[in-house]
N, C-alpha and C positions, 0 to 999 in steps of 0.2 A: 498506738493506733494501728491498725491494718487495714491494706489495700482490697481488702475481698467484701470489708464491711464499709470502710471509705466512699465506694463508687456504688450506691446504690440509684437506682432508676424510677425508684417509688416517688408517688408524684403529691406534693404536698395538696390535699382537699380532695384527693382520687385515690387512698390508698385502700381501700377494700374492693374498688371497680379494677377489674381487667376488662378492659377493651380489645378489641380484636382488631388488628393493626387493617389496613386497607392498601397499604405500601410497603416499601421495605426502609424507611427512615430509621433509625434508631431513634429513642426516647431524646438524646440529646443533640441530637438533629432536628429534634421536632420544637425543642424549648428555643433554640438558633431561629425557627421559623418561624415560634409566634412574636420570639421577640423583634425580629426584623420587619413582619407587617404589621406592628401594632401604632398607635395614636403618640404616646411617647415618647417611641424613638426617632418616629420621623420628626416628632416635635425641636429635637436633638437638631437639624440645621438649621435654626434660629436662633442656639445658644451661644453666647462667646466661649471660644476655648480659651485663647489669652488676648490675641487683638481684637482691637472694633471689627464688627462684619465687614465684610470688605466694600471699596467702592470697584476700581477698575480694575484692583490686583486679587487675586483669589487666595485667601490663605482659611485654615484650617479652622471648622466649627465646630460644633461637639459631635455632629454625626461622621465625619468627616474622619475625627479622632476617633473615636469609637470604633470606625470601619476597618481603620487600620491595625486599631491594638488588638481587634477578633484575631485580623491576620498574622500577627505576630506573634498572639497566642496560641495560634491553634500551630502554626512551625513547633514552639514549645513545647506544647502538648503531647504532639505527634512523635518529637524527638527525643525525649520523657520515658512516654510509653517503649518507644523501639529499645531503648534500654535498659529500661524495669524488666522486662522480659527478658531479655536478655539473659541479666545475671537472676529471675526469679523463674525458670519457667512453669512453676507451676501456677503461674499468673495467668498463662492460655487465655483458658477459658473463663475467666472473668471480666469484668467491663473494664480494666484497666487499658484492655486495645483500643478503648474509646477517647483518651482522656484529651487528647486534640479538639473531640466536638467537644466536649465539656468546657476545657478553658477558654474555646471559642464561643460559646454561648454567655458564656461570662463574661469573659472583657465587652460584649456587645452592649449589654446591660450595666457594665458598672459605673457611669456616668447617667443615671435615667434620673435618678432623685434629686440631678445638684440644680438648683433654682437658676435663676434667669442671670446673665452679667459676671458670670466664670465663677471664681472663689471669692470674689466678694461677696456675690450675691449670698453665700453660707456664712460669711464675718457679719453683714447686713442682718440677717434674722436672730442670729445669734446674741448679738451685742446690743439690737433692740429689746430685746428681755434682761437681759444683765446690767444694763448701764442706760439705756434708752426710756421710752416713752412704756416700753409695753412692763415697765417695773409692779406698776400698781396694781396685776394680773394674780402677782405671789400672792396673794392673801384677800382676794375677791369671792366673795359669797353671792350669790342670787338664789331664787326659789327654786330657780330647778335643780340647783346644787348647792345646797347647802355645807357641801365640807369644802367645795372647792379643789386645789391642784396641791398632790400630795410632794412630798420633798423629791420621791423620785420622778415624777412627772415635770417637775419643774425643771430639775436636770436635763430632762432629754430640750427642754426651750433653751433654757442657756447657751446648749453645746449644740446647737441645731447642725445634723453632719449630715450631707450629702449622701456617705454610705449609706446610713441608716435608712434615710428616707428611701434608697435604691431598694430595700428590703422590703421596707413598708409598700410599696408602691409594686412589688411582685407579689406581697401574700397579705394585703389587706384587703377584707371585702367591703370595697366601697358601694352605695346606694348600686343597686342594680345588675351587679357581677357576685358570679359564686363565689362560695367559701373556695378559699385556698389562691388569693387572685388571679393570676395568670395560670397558675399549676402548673409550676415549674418541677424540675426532678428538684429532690435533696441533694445529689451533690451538686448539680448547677449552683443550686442556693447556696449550697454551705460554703460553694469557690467566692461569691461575691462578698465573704462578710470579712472581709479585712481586720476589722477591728469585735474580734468575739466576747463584747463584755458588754453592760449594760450604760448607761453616761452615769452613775454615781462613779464611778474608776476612771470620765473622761480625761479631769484634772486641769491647768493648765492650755496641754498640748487637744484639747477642746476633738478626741478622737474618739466614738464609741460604734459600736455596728447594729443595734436594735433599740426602736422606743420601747416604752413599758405596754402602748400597745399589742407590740407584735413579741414580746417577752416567751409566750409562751409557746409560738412559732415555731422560734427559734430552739429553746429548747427540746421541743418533740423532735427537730432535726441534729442537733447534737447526740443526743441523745440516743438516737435511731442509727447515725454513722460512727458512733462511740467515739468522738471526739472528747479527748482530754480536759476533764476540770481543773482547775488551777486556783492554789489557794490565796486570798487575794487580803489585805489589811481591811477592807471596810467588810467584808466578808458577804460582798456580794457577788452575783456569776460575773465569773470569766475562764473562758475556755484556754485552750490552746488552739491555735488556725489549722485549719483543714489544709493538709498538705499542699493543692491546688492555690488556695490566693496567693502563695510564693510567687507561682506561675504569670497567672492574673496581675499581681502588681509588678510585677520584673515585663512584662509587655505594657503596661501602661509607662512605665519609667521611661523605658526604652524609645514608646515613641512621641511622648510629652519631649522630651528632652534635646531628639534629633530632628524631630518637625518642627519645636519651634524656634531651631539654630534655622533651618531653611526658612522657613516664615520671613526672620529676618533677615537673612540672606536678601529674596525679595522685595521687601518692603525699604533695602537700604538701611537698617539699621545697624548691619553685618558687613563690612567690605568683601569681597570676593576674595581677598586673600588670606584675610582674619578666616574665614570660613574655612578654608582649605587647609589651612593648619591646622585648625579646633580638630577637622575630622578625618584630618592625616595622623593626628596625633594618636590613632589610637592602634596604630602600626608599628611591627619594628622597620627599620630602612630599609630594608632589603623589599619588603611589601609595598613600603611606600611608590620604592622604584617602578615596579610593576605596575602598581596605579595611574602612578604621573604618565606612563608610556600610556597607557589606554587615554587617560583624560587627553592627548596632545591628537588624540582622533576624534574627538566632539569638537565642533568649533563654537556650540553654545554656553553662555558662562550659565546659564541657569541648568542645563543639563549635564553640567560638568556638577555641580553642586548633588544633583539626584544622585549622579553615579556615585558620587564620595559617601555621600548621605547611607544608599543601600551598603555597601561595603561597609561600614560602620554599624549598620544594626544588625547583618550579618556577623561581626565579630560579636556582638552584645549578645546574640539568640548563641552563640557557641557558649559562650563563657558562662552565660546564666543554665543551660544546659547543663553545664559540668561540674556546676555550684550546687545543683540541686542533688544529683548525683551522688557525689562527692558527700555531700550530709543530709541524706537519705534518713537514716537511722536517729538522726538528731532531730529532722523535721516529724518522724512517725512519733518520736519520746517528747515532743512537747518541747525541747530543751535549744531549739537551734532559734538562735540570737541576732538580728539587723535584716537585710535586704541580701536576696540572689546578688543586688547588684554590686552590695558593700562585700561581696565573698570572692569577686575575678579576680584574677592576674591582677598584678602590679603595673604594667602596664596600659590595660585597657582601662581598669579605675583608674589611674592619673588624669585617662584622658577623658574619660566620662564629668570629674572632678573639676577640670580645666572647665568644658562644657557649661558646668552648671554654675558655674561663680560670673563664667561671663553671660551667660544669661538673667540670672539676678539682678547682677551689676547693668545692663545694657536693657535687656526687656523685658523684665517684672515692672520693673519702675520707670522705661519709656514713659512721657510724656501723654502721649492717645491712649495706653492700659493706663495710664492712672486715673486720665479723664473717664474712662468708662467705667473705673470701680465707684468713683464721688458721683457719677450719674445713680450710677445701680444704687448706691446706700439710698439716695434719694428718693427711688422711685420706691424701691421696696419698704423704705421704712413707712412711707406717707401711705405705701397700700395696707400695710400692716396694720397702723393709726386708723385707717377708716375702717378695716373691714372688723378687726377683733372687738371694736366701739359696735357696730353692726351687729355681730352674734350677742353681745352681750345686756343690748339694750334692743332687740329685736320690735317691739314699738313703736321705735321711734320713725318719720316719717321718711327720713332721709336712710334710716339701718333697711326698713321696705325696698327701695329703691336699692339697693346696693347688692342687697341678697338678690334680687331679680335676676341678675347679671351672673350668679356664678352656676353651674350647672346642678340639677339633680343629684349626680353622683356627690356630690360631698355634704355629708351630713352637719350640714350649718343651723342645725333644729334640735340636734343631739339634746339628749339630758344632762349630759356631763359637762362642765365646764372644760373638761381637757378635751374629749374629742371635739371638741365646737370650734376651741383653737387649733388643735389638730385640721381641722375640715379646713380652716382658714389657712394654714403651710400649708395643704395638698394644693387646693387653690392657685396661689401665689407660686409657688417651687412650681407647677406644673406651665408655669408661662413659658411664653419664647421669650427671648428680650423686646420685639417688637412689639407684642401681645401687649406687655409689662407696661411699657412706655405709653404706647395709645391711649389704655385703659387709664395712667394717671393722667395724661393731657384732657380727657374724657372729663373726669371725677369733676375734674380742677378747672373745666368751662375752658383751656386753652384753644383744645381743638372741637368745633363742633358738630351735629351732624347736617349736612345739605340738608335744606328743607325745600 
C-alpha cells in the first residue's frame, strides 16, 4: 500500500463535486466537525462506557470516551506524521501532514454505532438472533419478500458488531439524508473499519467491519485507497487494515484501559495504593522517583491519580508511536501481526498487562457492570421481540402502534425483509440507555404518561 494513495480526501457520495472551500479547514477537519455537531454523537452521553451513569460521582460515558480517545489520537497522528516525513521526504506535499485530523476524526466516530448498555448491548442483539427469540427470522417468508434473509445477511444478525454499525451509520442513506451519509473523506472511513472483512469470516470472535448493506461502500473505498486483498478460506472479502486503524485502535486501548483504572480509583473499587502501583508500574525506578517527588506536591488523592494516570498514557502514546514506526513496512505489506499495543517495550507491556487482568478481574465483573449488562439484555431483547413482530406483521393493531413511535428515517416499510430488520437495529443501537429503558417501561404499561 502507499502513503500518497492511502490518505485521500475524496468524499464518499461527493466525488465528482468540488466545492469551493469558504474557510481554510482541511477536508479532515471538516468530517471532526460534522461529526462533533451531529445527533449521534451527542447521543454518545447517554451511553454506558463500562459503569452505570453516574449518581454523585462522575465517571466516563461514551461521549466522554470518545472525547478523549480524538485526543489521544490525534497526539498519535501528529507524532506519526512528524516522522513519516522525516525519514520519507518526499511525503511533503501529500496529506500525510494531515494524518493527526484524520485519526482524530476517527476515534470520535468509532464508538457511534455500539447500541445502548456498553458491550452488552452488541452480546444482546447478537445472541437474540443466534440462540434467542429472534431464531424463527432465519427462514421467514412474507409477501413482500418472498426469498427472505440470504446466508450472508443472516451473518451480519448473528455477529451484530458495533464497528460495523459505526460504518453503516456514516455511509447509509437513511429515509431523508443523501447518498454517501454523512460524507465523510475515504480515508476517515477507511481509519474506522477495524475489522476489514465481511461477518461470513466473523467466526467465533463475533468481529467483522461491514454489513452486506454497505458491502459495496466499502469496497469502492478500498478499492479507491488500494488497500490490500487478502486471500481468505470461505473466499470471501477481506482486506488488509488501512494503516491508520493501528492508530485509532492503539488510542482507544490506551484510554479504555487507563480511565477505567481511574473510574475505579473513584468509585472505590481501586484502593489508592493498588492504583498507584498499577500506574507506577509502567516506569523504570529511576522515573518512578521523579514521579513520587512531584505527587508529594499534590495533597489531593484523586489528583495524584490524574497526574500518574497522564504520565502513563504519555508513556503508551510514546511506545505505540515507535511501534508503528518500527513496522511501517510490515503495516503498508499487509503482513504486520497483533496490536501497537502488543509491540512496546517489555516493560511498559508488563504494565499495561498488569492493568488489564486487574481490571477484568475487579471491574468487568463488578457487581453494578453486571447489573447493567442483565438490565441491557433485558430491555434490548424485549424491544427487539416487539418491534421485528411489528415490521413483520405490519397489520397488526398493536405493530401500528409501535411503528408510530420510531422515526421517518428508518425504513421499517422496506420491501426487503433484511433491511426492515436492519431499519429495526438502526432503531434500537441508535438509543441512549435512558431512551432504551423508558421506551420498554412505556411498551410494558410500567411507566405511564400524566394525563
Amino acid at each position: 500500500m502507499k502513503w500518497e494513495q492511502l490518505i485521500s480526501n475524496k468524499r464518499l457520495g461527493l466525488e465528482e463535486l468540488h466545492l469551493k472551500k469558504k474557510d481554510d479547514r482541511t477536508e479532515f477537519q471538516r468530517d471532526y466537525d460534522r461529526l462533533i455537531f451531529s445527533a449521534p454523537f451527542r447521543r454518545l452521553q447517554n451511553k454506558t462506557q463500562v459503569f452505570p451513569l453516574p449518581g454523585n460521582i462522575f465517571v466516563h460515558n461514551r461521549l466522554t470516551h470518545s472525547l478523549e480517545v480524538s485526543s489521544v489520537g490525534r497526539s498519535l497522528g501528529n507524532d506519526c506524521a512528524r516522522i513519516l516525513l522525516e525519514k520519507h521526504p518526499e511525503l511533503q506535499q501529500t496529506h500525510v501532514t494531515e494524518l493527526g485530523a484524520i485519526v482524530s476524526a476517527a476515534c470520535l466516530a468509532h464508538d457511534l454505532g455500539n447500541p445502548p448498555f456498553g458491550h452488552s448491548g452488541e452480546e444482546a442483539i447478537g445472541t437474540f438472533f443466534s440462540e434467542g427469540n429472534g431464531q424463527w427470522l432465519q427462514h421467514y417468508r412474507d409477501k413482500l419478500d418472498p426469498i427472505g434473509l440470504s446466508d450472508a445477511q443472516w451473518n451480519d444478525l448473528i455477529h451484530f458488531e458495533g464497528n460495523a454499525n459505526t460504518f453503516r451509520l456514516l455511509t447509509h442513506h437513511f429515509n431523508g439524508r443523501r447518498p454517501g451519509g454523512f460524507v465523510m473523506t475515504y480515508a476517515t472511513l477507511a481509519s474506522i473499519v477495524k475489522y476489514p472483512y465481511s461477518s461470513s469470516l466473523a467466526g467465533n470472535h463475533r468481529k467483522f467491519g461491514f454489513f452486506e448493506s454497505e458491502r459495496s461502500d466499502f469496497l469502492k473505498i478500498a478499492h479507491e485507497l488500494g488497500l490490500l486483498q487478502k486471500e481468505s478460506p470461505e473466499n470471501t472479502l477481506c482486506f488488509a487494515r488501512h494503516p491508520l486503524v493501528y492508530l485509532v485502535e492503539a488510542a482507544d486501548d490506551i484510554c479504555y484501559q487507563m480511565m477505567d483504572i481511574e473510574d475505579a480509583h473513584k468509585l472505590k473499587i481501586l484502593s489508592t495504593e493498588e492504583t498507584q502501583r498499577l500506574l507506577l508500574s509502567f516506569f523504570p525506578e529511576e522515573r518512578q522517583q521523579k514521579i513520587r517527588e512531584t505527587l508529594q506536591r499534590v495533597t489531593d488523592t484523586n489528583e495524584q491519580i490524574v497526574y500518574l494516570r497522564s504520565c502513563a498514557i504519555g508513556c503508551l502514546v510514546q511506545e505505540c508511536v515507535r511501534a508503528f514506526i518500527d513496522h511501517e513496512e510490515e503495516i503498508l505489506n499487509g503482513t504486520f501481526s497483533g496490536t501497537l499495543i502488543g509491540h512496546m517495550s517489555e516493560l511498559p507491556l508488563t504494565a499495561y498487562q498488569q492493568c488489564s487482568a486487574t481490571a477484568f478481574r475487579k471491574i468487568y465483573r463488578s457487581k453494578d457492570v453486571v447489573d447493567v449488562e442483565l438490565a441491557g439484555f433485558k430491555v434490548i431483547t424485549s424491544l427487539l421481540d416487539l418491534y421485528l413482530e411489528a415490521v413483520t406483521h405490519p397489520q397488526k393493531a398493536h405493530s401500528r402502534l409501535l411503528i408510530d413511535l420510531v422515526s421517518s428515517q428508518y425504513e421499517t416499510t422496506a420491501t426487503t425483509l433484511y433491511d426492515r430488520v436492519m431499519a429495526v437495529l438502526d432503531f434500537i443501537s441508535g438509543m441512549t440507555d435512558i431512551y432504551a429503558l423508558d421506551l420498554y417501561r412505556k411498551i410494558h404499561g410500567i411507566n405511564l404518561p400524566h394525563v
